[in-house]
C-alpha positions as CSV (number, residue, x, y, z in Angstrom):
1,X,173.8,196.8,-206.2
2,X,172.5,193.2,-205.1
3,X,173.3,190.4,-207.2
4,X,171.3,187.9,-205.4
5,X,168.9,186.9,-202.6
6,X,170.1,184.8,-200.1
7,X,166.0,183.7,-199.4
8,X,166.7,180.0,-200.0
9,X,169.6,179.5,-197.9
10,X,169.6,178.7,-194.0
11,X,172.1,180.6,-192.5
12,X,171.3,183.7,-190.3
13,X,173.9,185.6,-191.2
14,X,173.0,185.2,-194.7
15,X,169.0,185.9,-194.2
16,X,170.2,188.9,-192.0
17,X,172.0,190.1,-195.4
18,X,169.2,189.7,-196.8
19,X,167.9,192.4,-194.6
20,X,170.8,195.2,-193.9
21,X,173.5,193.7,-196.0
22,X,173.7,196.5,-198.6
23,X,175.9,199.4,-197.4
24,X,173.6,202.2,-196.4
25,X,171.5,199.9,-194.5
26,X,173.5,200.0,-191.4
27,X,174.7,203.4,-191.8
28,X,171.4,204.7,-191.7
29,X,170.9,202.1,-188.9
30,X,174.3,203.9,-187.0
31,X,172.5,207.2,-188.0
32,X,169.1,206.2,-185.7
33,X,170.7,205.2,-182.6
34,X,172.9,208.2,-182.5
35,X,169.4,210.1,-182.5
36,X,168.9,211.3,-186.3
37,X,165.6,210.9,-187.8
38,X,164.7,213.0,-190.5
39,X,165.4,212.3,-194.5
40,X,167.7,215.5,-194.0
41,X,169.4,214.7,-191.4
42,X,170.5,210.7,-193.0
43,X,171.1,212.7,-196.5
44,X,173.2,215.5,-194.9
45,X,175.3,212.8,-192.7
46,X,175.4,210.5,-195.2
47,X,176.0,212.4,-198.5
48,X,173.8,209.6,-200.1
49,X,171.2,210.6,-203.0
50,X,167.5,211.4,-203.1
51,X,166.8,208.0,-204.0
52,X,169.2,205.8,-203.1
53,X,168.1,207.1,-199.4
54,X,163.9,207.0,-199.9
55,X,164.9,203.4,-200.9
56,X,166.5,201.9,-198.1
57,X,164.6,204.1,-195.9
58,X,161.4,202.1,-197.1
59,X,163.2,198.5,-197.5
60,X,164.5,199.2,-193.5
61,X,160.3,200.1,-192.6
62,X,159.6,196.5,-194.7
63,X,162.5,194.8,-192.8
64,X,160.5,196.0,-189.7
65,X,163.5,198.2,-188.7
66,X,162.4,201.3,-188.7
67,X,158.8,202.8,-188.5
68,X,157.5,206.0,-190.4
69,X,156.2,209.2,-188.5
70,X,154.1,212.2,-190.0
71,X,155.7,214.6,-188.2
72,X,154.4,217.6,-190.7
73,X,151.1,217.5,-193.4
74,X,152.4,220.0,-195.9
75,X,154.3,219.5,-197.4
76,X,154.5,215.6,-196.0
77,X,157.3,215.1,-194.0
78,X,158.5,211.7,-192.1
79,X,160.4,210.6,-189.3
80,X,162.0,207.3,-188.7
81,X,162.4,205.6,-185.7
82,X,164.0,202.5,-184.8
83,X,161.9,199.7,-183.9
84,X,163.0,197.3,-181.5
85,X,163.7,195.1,-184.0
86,X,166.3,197.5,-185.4
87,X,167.6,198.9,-182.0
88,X,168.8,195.4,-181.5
89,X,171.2,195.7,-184.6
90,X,173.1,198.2,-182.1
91,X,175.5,195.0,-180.9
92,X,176.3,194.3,-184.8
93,X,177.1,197.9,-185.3
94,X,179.1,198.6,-182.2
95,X,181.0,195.2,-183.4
96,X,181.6,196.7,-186.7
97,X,183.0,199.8,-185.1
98,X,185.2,198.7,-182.6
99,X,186.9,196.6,-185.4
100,X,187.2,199.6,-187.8
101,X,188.7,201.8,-185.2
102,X,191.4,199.1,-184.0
103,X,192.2,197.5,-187.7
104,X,191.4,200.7,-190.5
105,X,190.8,204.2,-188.7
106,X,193.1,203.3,-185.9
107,X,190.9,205.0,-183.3
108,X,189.3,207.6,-185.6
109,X,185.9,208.3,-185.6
110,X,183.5,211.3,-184.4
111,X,180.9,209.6,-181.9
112,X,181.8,207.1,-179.1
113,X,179.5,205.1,-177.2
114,X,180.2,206.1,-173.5
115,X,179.2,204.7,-170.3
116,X,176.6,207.1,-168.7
117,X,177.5,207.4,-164.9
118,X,181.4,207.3,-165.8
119,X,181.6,208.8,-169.0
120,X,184.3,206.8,-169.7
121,X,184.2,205.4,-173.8
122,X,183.0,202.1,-173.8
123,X,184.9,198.8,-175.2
124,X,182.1,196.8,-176.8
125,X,183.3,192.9,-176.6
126,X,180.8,189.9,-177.4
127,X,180.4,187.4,-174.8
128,X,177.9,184.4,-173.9
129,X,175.3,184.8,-172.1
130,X,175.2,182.1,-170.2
131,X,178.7,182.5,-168.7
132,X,179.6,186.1,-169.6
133,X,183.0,184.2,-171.5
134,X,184.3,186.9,-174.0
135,X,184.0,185.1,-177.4
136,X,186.9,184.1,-179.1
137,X,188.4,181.6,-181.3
138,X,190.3,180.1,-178.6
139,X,187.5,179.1,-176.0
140,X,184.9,178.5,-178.3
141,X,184.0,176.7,-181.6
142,X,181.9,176.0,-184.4
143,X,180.1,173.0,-184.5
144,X,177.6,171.8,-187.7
145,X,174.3,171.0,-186.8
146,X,172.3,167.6,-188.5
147,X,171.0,171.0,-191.4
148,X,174.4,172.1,-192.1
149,X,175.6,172.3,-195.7
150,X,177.9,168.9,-196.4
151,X,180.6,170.8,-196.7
152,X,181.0,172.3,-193.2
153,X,179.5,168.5,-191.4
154,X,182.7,167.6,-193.6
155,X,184.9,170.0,-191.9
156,X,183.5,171.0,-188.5
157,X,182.6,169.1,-185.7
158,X,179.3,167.8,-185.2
159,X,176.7,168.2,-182.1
């Protein structure tokens, strides 16, 4: 259940909440890129409800996320597809992942992102683009832009 809207605040992380914060959000997200599409298919990996599922299904097509497909007229049936707006969530998800296998499921899990020519299971890591640094809290830091909330000027650095 959300309890509030984070519309007025200007944070990305927050607005992106805004978007695919609540819980099935990016497990139907997860759900796409491994290749499912149909309302069956999200409801019989995810075990969520009816409606619970036709609702995010329809706030991820508003979020521009996913996209709606007739695949059948009758009785109406619908696909969802990623859009690329939603494929580039896969980073964020394959973050999420490799956190959750090394800190709660200690390397369980059914699917694995592997790398096509090797087959080899891939080791997600985020790094900048400009110089391909992995990033960490070591190398790199936070620093408040002139907008920041006075709080964080107070704490962090400034640019």
């Amino acid at each position: 259940m959300r309890h509030k809207s984070f519309e007025g605040m200007d944070c990305p992380i927050a607005l992106t909440l805004d978007a695919v914060g609540e819980w099935w959000s990016l497990l139907i997200v997860r759900d796409a890129l491994h290749g499912l599409s149909r309302f069956d298919e999200f409801q019989q990996s995810l075990g969520i409800s009816s409606n619970s599922l036709t609702r995010r299904l329809a706030a991820l097509c508003d979020a521009g996320l996913l996209t709606r497909h007739r695949y059948q007229l009758r009785p109406p049936r619908d696909e969802y597809r990623l859009t690329a707006r939603g494929r580039d969530l896969q980073p964020v998800i394959e973050a999420l992942g490799g956190w959750g296998r090394r800190h709660v499921t200690r390397g369980r899990g059914g699917v694995r992102l592997v790398d096509v020519e090797t087959g080899a299971t891939a080791e997600p890591i985020l790094v900048d683009r400009e110089t391909g640094k992995p990033v960490n809290t070591t190398d790199f830091r936070y620093v408040a832009q002139r907008n920041a909330p006075p709080i964080k000027r107070a704490k962090l650095p400034t640019s």
